[in-house]
N, C-alpha and C positions, 0 to 999 in steps of 0.2 A: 252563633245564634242557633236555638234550639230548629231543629227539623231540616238542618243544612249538612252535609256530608262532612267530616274533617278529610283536611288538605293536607299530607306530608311530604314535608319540601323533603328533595335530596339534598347530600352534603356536595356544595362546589367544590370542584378541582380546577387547577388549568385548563384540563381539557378538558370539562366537560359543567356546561353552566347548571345555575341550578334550573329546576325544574320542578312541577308539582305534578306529584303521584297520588292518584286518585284508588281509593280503595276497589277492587273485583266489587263489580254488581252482580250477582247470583238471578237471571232471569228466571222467572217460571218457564217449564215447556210443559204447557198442555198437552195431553197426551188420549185423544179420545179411542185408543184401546186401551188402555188404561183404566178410563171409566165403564168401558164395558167389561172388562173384565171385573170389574166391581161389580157390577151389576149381575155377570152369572155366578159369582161368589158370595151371594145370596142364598140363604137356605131353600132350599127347591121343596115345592107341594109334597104330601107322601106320594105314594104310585096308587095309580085304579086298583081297585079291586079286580079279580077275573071279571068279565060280563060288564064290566061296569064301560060305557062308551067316553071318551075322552072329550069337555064340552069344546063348541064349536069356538073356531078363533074370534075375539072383537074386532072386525075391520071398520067398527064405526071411525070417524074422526075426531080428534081431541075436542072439536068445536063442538060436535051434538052430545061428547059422550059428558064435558062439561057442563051444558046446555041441561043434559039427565041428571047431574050431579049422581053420574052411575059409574060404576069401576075405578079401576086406578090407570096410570097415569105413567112412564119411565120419562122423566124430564131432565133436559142438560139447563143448569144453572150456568147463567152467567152474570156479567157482572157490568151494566153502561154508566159513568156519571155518579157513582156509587149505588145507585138501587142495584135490586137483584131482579132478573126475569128469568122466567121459563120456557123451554120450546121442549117439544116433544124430542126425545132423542132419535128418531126416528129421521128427522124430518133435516137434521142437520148430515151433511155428509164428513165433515171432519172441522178441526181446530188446528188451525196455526198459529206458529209467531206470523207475527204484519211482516212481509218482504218491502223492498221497496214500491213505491207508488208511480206507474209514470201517469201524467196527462193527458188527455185527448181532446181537442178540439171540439166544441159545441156539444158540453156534456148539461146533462142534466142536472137540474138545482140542486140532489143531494148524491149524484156520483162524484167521487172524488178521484177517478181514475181507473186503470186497470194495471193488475197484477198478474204475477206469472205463476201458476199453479201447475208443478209436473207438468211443464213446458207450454202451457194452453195458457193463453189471456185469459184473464177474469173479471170483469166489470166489479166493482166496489161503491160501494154506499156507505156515508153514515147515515149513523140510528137516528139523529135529533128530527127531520122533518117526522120522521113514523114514529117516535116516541118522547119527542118533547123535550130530549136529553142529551147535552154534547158531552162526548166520549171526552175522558180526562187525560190519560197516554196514549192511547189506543195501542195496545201494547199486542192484541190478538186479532184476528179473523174469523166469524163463521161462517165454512161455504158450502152452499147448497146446492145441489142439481134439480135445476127446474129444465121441463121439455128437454129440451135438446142443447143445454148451453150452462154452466154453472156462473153464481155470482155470488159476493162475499159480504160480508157487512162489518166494519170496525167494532170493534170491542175491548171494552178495558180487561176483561179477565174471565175465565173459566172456572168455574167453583164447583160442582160435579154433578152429579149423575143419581137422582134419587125418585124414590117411588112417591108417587102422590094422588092419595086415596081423594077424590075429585067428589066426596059426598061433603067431606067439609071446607070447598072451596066456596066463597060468598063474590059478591057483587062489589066488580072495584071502586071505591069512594069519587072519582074520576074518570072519565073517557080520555084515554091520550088520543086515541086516532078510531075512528068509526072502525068497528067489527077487527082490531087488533088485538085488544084485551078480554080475553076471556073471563080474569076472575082474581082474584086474589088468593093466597093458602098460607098457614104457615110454615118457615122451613125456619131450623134454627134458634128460633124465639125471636124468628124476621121477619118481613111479609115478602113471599116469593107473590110476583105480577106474573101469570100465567097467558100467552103470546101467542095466536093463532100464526101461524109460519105464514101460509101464503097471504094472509092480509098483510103482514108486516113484508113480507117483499114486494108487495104491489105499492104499500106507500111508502117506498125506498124508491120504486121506478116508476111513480107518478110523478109527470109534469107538467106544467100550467099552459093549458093550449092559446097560441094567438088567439087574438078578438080577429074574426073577419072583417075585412073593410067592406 
């Protein structure tokens, strides 16, 4: 059947029954110095002139500098449910393969657990309550350090690390989730959905409070 793996039996012996051998799966490893090192293997500005002052850094946020539809933009593509989104590369601290999952007792509607990151627990989310999208393999991780504590979010994939000029980003067709979506852009001849980070972890770790009696 088209889209199913082929199955090659071994030859039986006496001692040794048959069995089916499943072809090597080749995973992706994400590899986020890999994408930065993309990113400084980019053609760099020419140099100042003598006297000339070097301008000052944008420490705006992705939110107001979308908001300007001013500057550009270093965004990690990824990949949930097959859309594509954007987060600021900045804002991610790394990509993994998914380790295993354990559970926790009275977790919230879209935690799924905690993982073990270089030895630290990590609280885990999926994306569907914040993006309206359930993950298809969830085959990666992205995890972020917020305050004093990191947490992770499932993801089907990592696609890379590009520049985006945020004068022709427009107005998403849609609201997935209040103040998460910043904008849509093209990447590809795709639409990349461009993803304010803290609103999207906040409606990963929102959940519905008792009614009072």
């Amino acid at each position: 059947m088209t889209g199913q793996r082929k199955v090659r039996a071994s030859q039986p012996t006496p001692s040794r029954p048959m069995t089916a051998v499943l072809p090597a799966v080749r995973r992706r490893q994400p590899a986020p110095v890999e994408l930065a090192r993309a990113l400084a293997e980019r053609p760099q500005p020419a140099p100042l002139a003598p006297g000339v002052a070097a301008p000052a850094p944008d420490t705006r946020s992705l939110h107001d500098k979308v908001r300007a539809r001013d500057g550009t933009a270093e965004v990690l593509v990824f990949v949930v449910g097959g859309e594509r989104f954007g987060l600021e590369l900045a804002a991610v601290e790394e990509v993994i393969d998914l380790p295993p999952i354990r559970h926790v007792p009275e977790m919230p509607p879209a935690m799924l657990g905690v993982i073990t990151v270089r030895g630290s627990l990590t609280s885990i989310y999926t994306p569907r309550q914040a993006l309206g999208l359930e993950f298809h393999d969830g085959a990666c991780a992205l995890v972020f350090h917020r305050r004093r504590s990191r947490m992770a979010l499932v993801i089907d994939d990592v696609d890379d690390a590009v520049s985006v000029d945020l004068a022709t980003v427009r107005e998403a067709p849609s609201a997935i989730s209040a103040g998460v979506v910043l904008g849509v852009a093209r990447h590809r001849e795709a639409l990349l959905t461009l993803l304010d980070a803290e609103a999207l972890l906040a409606a990963c770790q929102a959940t519905s409070q008792p009614e009072s009696a």
